[in-house]
VOMIMI-833897 format. One record per residue (C-alpha): y, z, x; residue in one letter. Coordinates in steps of 0.001 Angstrom, whole numbers, always signed. Last residue first. Example, Ala and Ser with C-alpha at 12.3 -4.5 7.8 and 13.67 -1.06 7.14 Angstrom:
<nodes>
      yy      zz      xx rest
   -1060   +7140  +13670    S
   -4500   +7800  +12300    A
</nodes>
This chain:
<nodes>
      yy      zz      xx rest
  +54232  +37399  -17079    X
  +55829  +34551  -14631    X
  +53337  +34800  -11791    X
  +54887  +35533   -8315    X
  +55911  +33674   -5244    X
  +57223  +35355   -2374    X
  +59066  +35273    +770    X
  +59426  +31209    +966    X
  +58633  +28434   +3299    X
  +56260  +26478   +1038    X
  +53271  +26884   +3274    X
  +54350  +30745   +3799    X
  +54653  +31398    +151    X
  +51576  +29608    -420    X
  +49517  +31841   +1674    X
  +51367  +35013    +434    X
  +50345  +34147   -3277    X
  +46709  +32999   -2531    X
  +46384  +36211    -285    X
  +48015  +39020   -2717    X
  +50993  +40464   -1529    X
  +52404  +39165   -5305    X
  +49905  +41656   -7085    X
  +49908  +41879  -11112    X
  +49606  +38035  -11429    X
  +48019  +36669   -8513    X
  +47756  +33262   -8092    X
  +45041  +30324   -8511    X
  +41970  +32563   -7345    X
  +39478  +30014   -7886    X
  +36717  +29130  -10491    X
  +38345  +26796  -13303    X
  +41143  +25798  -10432    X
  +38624  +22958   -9396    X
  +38429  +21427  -13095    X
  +35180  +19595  -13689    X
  +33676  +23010  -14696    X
  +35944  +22029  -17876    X
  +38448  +24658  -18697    X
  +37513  +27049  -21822    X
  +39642  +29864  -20349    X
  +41192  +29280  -17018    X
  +45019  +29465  -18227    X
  +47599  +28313  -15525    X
  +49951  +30993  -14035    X
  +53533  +30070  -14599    X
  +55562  +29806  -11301    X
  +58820  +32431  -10547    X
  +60029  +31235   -6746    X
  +61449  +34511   -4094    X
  +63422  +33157   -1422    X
  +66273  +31600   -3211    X
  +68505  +28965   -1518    X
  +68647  +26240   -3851    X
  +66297  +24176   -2215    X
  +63321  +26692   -2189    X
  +63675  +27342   -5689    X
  +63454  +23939   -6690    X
  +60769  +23497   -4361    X
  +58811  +26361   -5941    X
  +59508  +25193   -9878    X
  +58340  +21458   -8958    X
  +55449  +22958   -7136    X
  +54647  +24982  -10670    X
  +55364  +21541  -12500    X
  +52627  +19864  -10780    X
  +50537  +22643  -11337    X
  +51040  +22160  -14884    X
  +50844  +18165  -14905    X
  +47189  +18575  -12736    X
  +46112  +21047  -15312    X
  +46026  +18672  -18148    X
  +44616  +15741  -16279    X
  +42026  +17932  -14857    X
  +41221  +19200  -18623    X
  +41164  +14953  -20186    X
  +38684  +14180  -17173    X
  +36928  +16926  -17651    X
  +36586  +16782  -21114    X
  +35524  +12973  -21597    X
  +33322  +14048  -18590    X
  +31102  +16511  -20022    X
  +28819  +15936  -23405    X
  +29439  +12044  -22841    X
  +28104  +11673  -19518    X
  +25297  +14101  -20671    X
  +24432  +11865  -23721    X
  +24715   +8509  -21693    X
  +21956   +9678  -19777    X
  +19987  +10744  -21650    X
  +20084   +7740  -23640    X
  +19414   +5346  -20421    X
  +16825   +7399  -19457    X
  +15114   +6722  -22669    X
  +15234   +3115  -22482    X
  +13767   +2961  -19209    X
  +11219   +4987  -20357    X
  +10394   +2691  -23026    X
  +10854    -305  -20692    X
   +7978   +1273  -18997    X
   +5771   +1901  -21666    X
   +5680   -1911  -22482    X
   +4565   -2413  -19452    X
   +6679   -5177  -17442    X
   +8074   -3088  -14458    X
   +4802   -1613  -14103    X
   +4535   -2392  -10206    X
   +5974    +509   -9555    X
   +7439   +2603  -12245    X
   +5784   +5764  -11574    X
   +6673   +5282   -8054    X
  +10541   +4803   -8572    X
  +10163   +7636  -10880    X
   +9160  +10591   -8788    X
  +11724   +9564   -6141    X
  +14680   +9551   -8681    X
  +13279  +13036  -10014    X
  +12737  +14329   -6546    X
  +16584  +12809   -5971    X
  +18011  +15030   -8884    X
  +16606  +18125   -7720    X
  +17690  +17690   -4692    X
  +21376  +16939   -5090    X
  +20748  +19697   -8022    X
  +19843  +22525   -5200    X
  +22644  +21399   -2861    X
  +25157  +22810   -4825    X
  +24245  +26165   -5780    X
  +27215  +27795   -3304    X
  +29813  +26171   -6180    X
  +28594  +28919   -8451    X
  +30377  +31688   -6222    X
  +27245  +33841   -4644    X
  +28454  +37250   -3279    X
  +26564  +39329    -536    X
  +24362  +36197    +469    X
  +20911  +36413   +1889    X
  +20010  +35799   -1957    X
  +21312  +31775   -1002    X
  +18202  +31316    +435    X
  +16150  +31995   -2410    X
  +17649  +28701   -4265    X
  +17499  +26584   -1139    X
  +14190  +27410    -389    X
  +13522  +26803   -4599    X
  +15351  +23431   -3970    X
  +13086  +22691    -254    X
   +9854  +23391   -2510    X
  +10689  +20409   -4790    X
  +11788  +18103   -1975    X
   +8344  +18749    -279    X
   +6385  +18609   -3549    X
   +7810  +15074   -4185    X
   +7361  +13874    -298    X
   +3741  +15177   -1301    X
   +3313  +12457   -4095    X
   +4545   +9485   -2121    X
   +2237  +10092    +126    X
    -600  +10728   -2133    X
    -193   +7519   -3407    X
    -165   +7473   -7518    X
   -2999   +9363   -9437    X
   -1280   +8940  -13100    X
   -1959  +12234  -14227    X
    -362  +13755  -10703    X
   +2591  +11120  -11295    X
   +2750  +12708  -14766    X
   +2431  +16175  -13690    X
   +5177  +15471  -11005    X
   +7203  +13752  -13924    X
   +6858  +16970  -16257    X
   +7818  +19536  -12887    X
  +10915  +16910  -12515    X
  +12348  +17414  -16293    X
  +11211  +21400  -16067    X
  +13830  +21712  -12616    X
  +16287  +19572  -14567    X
  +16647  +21753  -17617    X
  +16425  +24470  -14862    X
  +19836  +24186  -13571    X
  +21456  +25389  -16749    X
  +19977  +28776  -16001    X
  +21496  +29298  -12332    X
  +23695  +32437  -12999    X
  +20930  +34360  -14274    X
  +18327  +33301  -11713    X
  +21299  +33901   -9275    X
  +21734  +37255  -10334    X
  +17978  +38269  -10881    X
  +17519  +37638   -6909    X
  +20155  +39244   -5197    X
  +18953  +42988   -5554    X
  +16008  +41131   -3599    X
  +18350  +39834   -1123    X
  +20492  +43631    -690    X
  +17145  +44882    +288    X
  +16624  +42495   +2768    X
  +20237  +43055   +4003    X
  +19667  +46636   +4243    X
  +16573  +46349   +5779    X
  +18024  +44307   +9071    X
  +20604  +46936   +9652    X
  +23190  +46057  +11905    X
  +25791  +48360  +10274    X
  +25762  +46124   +7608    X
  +23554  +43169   +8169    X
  +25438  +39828   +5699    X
  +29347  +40436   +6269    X
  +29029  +41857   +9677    X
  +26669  +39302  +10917    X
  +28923  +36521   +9263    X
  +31669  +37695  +11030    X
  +30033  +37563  +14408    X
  +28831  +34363  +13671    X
  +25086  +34416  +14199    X
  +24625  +32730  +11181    X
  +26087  +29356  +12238    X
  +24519  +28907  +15647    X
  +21098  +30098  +14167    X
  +21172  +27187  +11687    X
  +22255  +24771  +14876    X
  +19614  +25836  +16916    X
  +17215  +25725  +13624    X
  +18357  +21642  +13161    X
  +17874  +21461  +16840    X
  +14549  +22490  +16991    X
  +14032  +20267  +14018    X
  +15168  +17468  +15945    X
  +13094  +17657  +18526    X
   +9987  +17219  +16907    X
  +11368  +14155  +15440    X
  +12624  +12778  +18466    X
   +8817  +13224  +19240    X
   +7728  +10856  +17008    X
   +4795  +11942  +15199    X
   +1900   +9619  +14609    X
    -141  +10582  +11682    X
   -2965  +13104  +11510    X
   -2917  +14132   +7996    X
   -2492  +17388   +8788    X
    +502  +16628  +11530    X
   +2443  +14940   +8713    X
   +1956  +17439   +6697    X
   +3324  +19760   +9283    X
   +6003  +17568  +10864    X
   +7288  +17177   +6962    X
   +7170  +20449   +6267    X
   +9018  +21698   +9416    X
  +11881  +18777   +8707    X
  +12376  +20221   +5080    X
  +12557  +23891   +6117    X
  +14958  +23222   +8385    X
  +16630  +21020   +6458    X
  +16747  +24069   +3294    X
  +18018  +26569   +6012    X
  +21065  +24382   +6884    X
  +22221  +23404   +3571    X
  +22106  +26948   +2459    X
  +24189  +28163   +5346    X
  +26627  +25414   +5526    X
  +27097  +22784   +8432    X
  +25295  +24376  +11500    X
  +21887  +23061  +10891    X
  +23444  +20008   +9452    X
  +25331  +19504  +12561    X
  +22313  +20213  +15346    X
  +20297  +17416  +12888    X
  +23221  +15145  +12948    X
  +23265  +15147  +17072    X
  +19473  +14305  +17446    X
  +19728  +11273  +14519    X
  +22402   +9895  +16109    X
  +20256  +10216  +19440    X
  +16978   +8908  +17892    X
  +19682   +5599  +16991    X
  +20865   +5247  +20052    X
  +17449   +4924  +21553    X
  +15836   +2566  +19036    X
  +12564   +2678  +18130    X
  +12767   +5402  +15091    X
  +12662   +3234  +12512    X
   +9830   +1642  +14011    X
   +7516   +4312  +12704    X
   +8742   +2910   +8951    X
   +6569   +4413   +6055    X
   +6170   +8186   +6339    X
   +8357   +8547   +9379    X
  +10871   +7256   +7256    X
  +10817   +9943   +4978    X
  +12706  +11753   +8133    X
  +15637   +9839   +8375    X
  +15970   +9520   +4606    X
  +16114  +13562   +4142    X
  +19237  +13812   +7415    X
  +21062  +11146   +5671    X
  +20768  +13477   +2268    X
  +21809  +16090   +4366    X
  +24671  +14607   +5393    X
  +25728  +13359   +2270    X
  +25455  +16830    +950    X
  +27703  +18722   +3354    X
  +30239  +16297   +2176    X
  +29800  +16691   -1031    X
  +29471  +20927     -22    X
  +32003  +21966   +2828    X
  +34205  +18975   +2366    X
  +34663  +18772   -1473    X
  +34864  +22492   -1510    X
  +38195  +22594    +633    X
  +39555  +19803    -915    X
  +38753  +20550   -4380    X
  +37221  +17473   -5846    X
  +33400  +17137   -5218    X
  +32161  +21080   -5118    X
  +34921  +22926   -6641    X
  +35383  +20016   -9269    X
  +31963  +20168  -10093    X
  +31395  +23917  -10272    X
  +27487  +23668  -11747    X
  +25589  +20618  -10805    X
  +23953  +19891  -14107    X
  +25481  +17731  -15907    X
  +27960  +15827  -13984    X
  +24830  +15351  -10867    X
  +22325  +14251  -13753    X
  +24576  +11682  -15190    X
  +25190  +10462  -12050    X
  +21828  +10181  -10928    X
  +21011   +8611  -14519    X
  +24144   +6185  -14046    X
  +22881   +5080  -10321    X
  +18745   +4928  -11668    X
  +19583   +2447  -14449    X
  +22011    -149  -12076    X
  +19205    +179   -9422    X
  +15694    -171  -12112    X
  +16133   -4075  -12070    X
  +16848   -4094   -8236    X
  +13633   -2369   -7096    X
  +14651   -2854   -3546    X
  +11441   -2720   -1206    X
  +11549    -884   +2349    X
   +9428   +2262   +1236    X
  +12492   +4356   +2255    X
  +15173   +2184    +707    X
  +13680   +2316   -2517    X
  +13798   +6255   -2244    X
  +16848   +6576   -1321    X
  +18214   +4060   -4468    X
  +19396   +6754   -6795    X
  +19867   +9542   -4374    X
  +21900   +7511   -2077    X
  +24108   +5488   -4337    X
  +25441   +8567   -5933    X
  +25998  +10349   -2594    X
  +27340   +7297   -1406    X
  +29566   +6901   -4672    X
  +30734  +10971   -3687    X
  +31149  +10367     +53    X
  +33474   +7047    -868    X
  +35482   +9127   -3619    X
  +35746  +11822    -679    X
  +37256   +9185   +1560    X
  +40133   +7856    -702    X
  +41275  +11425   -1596    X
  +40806  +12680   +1882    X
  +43593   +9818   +2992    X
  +45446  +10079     -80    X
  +46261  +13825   +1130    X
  +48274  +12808   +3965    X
  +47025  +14086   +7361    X
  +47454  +17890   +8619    X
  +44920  +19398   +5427    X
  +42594  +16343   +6998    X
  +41922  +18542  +10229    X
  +42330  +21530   +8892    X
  +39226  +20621   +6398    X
  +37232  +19126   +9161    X
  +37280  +22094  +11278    X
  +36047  +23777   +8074    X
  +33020  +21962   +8075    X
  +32094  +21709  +11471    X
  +33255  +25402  +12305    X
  +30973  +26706   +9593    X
  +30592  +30457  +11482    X
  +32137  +32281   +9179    X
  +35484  +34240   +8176    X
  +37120  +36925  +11080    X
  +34760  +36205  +14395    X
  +33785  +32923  +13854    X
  +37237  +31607  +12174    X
  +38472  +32473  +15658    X
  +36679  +29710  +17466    X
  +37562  +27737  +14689    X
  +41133  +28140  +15379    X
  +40672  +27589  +18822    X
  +38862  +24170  +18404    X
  +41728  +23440  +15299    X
  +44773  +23589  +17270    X
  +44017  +20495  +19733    X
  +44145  +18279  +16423    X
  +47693  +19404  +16249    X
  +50170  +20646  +13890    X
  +48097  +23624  +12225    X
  +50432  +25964  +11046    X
  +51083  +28989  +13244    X
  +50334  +33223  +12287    X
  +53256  +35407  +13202    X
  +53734  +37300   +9962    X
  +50226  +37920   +9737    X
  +48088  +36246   +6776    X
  +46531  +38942   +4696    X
  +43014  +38974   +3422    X
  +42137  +35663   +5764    X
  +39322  +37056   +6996    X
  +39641  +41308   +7452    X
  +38003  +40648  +11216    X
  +40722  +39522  +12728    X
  +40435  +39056  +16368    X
  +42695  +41265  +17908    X
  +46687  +40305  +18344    X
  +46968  +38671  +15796    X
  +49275  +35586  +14795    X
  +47945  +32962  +16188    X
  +44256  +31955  +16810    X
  +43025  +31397  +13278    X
  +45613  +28669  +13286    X
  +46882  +27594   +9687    X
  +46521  +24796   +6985    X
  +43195  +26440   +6016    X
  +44935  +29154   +3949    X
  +46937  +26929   +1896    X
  +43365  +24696   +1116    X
  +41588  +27989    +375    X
  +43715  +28569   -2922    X
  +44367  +25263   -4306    X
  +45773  +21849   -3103    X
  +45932  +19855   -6334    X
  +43497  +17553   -7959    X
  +45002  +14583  -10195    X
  +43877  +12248   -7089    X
  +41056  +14086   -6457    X
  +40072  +13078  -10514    X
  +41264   +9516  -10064    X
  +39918   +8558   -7040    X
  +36426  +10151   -8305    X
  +36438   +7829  -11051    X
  +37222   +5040   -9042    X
  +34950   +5409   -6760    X
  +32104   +6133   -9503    X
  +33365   +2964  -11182    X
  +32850    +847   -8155    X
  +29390   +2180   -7717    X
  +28593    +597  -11188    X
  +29944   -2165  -10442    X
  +27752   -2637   -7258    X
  +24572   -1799   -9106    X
  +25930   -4808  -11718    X
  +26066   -7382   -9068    X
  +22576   -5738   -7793    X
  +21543   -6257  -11032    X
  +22834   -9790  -11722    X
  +21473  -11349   -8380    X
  +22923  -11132   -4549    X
  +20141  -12503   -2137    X
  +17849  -11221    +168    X
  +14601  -13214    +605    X
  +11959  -10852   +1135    X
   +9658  -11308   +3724    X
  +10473   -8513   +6096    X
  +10695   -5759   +3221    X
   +7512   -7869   +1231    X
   +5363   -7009   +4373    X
   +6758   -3587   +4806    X
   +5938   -2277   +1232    X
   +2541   -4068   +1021    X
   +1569   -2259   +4386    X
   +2456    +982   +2743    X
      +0      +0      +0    X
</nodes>
């Protein structure tokens, strides 16, 4: 079978028809979409914060985060600011240097720039976990592309909980879209030690694939854990079945760990997650952890019971083994996800949002081989039907909303920074904004989940952080 796959990859004629054409539209729309909503997205919270050196400003390392700013702390100017910023970040916020070097870095560049390039990461994501799996076995399966691309989006709207924190919010867009991109690279490297040994024949390319494994390892917490997991299951079963292993491969979960142990051992992250360096503390704090995110994750098993039905069926149906423990793989790499995040003293929604991404693509993987080969079965254009309905009713249960609640919130804050450079201009050093209701927002909103301002305490962090961006004293809530 995997022979079939490679023969008709280096055979095929490729050619543009009308579902690639209409794959392509599709992916259009996501860019646009996104455009739109990072485009009516305002800097929030975190994104003030960012825009200044770690280094600067104490005369310790800070280990209170950034829980106040000190009166002589910098603003980022200068690419050659953020290394010893982030050195800093280790010792008073976390160890993600990668991903919040990134943020200071585009938080100095016009914000057009990060709104064109996170619609890009978000279609990629899109485009990766509908057609990964295609891509893998080296065959494009254009009549299911255009289907799989709006159920993956679908599925990703629905169900990934925080949207706007995770995909539009500056800060959030580049610690956890971005985050996922790169781990979804990461995934398709290794699958294609499955199917393509030669993928790995090329020097430069094992040494791309060397440096992003040390990255994702050190790119998020939860995103790191659940690749190293990934990469050691894969070796394993691939070791069991006694198939060639590349040693680049080897290698590069080594790395991924290296770079996992990199991030955690943060000095401020060893603080935060072993109190008083006690090991049973934070294994007892992980179990406490447990019920809460089981709680806080319920709307994330709808999709968790939709890919345990398509594993049975795949099971039922006796399709390539192969094929069916990448499925189990990705499917024990969302619960490692899941418990990882228990390590954690306090679990925002956003932190959930690899476990969808993967989620999603086991159900995209799960279906490109139950559909192979079957394209013409009447049962097939069945299910094809029916994903297109379920699809269309999640779109429509949650982004008419959003889209109408970012708009909504984008003309208030715009009328807040209005308000503050007024203030600023005429001379005052104290500027009156109106806080911005949170109740019955969209999760498609960024500000539905962040500290916005302060209303009872103007010393408050997101207060005094925008204060000093906008070159003011104070800002305080209008009551």
């Amino acid at each position: 079978m995997i022979g079939k796959y490679m023969g008709k990859h280096r055979n095929s004629e490729h050619h543009i028809d009308g579902y690639s054409l209409f794959a392509l539209f599709i992916m259009l729309l996501f860019f646009f979409f996104i455009l739109y909503c990072t485009s009516h997205t305002s800097l929030i919270a975190d994104d003030y914060a960012y825009m200044f050196d770690f280094s600067t400003g104490w005369d310790e390392p800070n280990t209170a985060g950034i829980y106040p700013p000190p009166e002589g702390c910098e603003r980022i100017n200068s690419v050659t600011q953020i290394i010893p910023s982030m050195s800093a970040h280790r010792s008073c916020m976390n160890g993600r240097v990668f991903s919040h070097g990134l943020v200071q870095l585009f938080l100095m560049l016009p914000k057009t720039l990060f709104n064109v390039i996170d619609a890009l990461m978000f279609t990629l994501e899109m485009g990766m976990i509908a057609l990964l799996p295609t891509w893998v076995f080296g065959q494009m399966r254009k009549k299911n592309a255009p289907l799989f691309l709006g159920f993956a989006f679908s599925c990703i709207c629905f169900f990934q909980m925080n949207f706007g924190e995770v995909n539009l919010w500056l800060d959030g867009a580049i610690n956890y879209l971005w985050g996922s991109v790169l781990g979804l690279l990461y995934i398709g490297s290794y699958l294609m030690l499955y199917y393509n040994e030669w993928f790995f024949s090329c020097r430069g390319r094992k040494l791309e694939f060397l440096i992003l494994s040390f990255i994702v390892g050190a790119y998020n917490e939860s995103l790191g854990c659940t690749l190293s997991a990934f990469s050691f299951l894969v070796i394993l079963y691939l070791r069991k079945t006694k198939k060639k292993i590349d040693i680049s491969a080897v290698l590069s979960f080594f790395l991924t760990v290296l770079g996992f142990i990199f991030l955690v051992s943060a000095p401020a992250t060893m603080v935060n997650k072993i109190q008083g360096g006690s090991f049973l503390f934070a294994v007892r704090n992980a179990i406490k952890m447990i019920p809460v995110l089981v709680k806080s994750s319920r709307r994330i098993l709808g999709l968790l019971i939709l890919v345990i039905l398509l594993l049975t069926y795949a099971l039922k149906k006796q399709i390539n083994r192969d094929h069916l423990s990448v499925s189990l793989i990705i499917l024990l790499c969302a619960i490692v996800c899941f418990f990882s995040l228990s390590l954690a003293g306090r679990v925002p929604l956003r932190a959930f949002f690899f476990i969808p991404v993967l989620l999603c693509l086991d159900c995209m993987w799960l279906l490109t081989c139950i559909f192979e080969g079957e394209e013409d079965r009447a049962w097939c254009k069945a299910g094809r039907v029916a994903i297109a309905v379920i699809a269309s009713l999640f779109i429509i249960s949650c982004v008419p909303k959003g889209v109408a609640d970012i708009y909504k919130v984008s003309m208030l804050t715009s009328s807040n920074e209005k308000q503050i450079i007024a203030a600023r201009e005429s001379g005052e050093s104290v500027a009156f904004i109106h806080d911005i209701p949170r109740e019955g927002l969209s999760s498609f909103v960024a500000l539905e989940g962040l500290n916005y301002i302060d209303r009872d305490n103007p010393e408050s962090w997101p207060n005094v952080y925008m204060a000093k961006y906008y070159g003011l004293d104070e800002i305080r809530a209008v009551r």
